[in-house]
N, C-alpha and C positions, 0 to 999 in steps of 0.2 A: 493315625497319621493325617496333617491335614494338608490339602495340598493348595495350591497359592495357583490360583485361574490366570489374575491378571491383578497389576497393582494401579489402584487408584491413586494414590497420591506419593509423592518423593519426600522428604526432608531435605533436600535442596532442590531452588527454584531451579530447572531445566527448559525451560518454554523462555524461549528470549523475545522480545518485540519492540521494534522501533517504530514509531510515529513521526509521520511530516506533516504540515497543515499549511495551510493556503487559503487566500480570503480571493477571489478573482475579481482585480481592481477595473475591469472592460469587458463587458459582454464580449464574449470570445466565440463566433460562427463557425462550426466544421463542416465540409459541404459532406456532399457522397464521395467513397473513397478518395480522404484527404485526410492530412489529421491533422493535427496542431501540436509544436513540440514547447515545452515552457522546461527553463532550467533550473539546474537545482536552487540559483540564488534568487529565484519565486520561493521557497520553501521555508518554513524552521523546523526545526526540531522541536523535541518534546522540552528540551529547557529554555526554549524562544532565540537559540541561536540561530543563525542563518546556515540551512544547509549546503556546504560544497561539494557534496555529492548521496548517493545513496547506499546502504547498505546493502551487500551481499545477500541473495535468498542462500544461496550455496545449494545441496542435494534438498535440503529436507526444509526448504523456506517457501513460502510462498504471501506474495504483494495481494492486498485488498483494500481498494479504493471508493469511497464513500463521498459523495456528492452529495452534496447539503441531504446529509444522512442516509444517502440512499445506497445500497452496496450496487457496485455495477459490475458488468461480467469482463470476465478476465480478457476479455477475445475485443475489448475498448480501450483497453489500457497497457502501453509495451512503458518498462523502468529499465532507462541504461543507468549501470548502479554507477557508473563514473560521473554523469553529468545532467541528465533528462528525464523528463515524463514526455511519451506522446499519447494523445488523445486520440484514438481513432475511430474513424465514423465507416465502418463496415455495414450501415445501412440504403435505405431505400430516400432518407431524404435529410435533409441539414439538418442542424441540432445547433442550439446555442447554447449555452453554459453563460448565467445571467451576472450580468455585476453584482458584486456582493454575499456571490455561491460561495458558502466554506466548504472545504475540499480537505478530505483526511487519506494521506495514504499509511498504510499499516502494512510492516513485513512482520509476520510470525514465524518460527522456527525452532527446531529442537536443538538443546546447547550438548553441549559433550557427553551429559550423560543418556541418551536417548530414552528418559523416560519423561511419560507427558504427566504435568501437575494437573489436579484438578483442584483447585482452590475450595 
């Protein structure tokens, strides 16, 4: 009898993810605790529309934001899924964000059937 540890892959896609991207058209300054809030009609989406808002993480989602490819921590970055990104500088001293930074935010999430694809 064999028994089944853990399943690798599903036969339907289960792992949802939506992509926004953003090119930052003005070096953008955030001092010490301040942040900077930029809305969603900064944004598109994965098929170059303009985003009006953001997707839901729900229980099981979680946002990660890449800054001219760089992942940054969760504890710089608050997504109100209605309208906004803020930027926050929880540090010791300013931070600029250059003109021309492309900027990726990615929500991952598991869909109805709670099993994770491994491609």
């Amino acid at each position: 009898m064999a028994i089944k540890l853990f399943q690798l892959a599903s036969t339907s896609s289960s792992i949802l993810d939506t992509n926004y991207f953003t090119t930052v058209t003005a070096s953008t300054p955030i001092a010490v605790n301040a942040s900077a809030t930029w809305s969603a009609a900064r944004w598109s989406t994965g098929s170059g529309a303009t985003a009006t808002g953001f997707a839901s993480p729900g229980v099981d989602g979680k946002y990660q934001m890449f800054i001219n490819g760089v992942l940054q921590q969760s504890t710089n970055v608050t997504v109100v899924t209605d309208s906004s990104v803020h930027f926050v500088n929880n540090g010791t001293a300013t931070y600029t964000i250059a003109s021309g930074t492309p900027i990726t935010l990615t929500l991952g999430k598991l869909g109805s059937t709670g099993k994770v694809v491994v491609p």
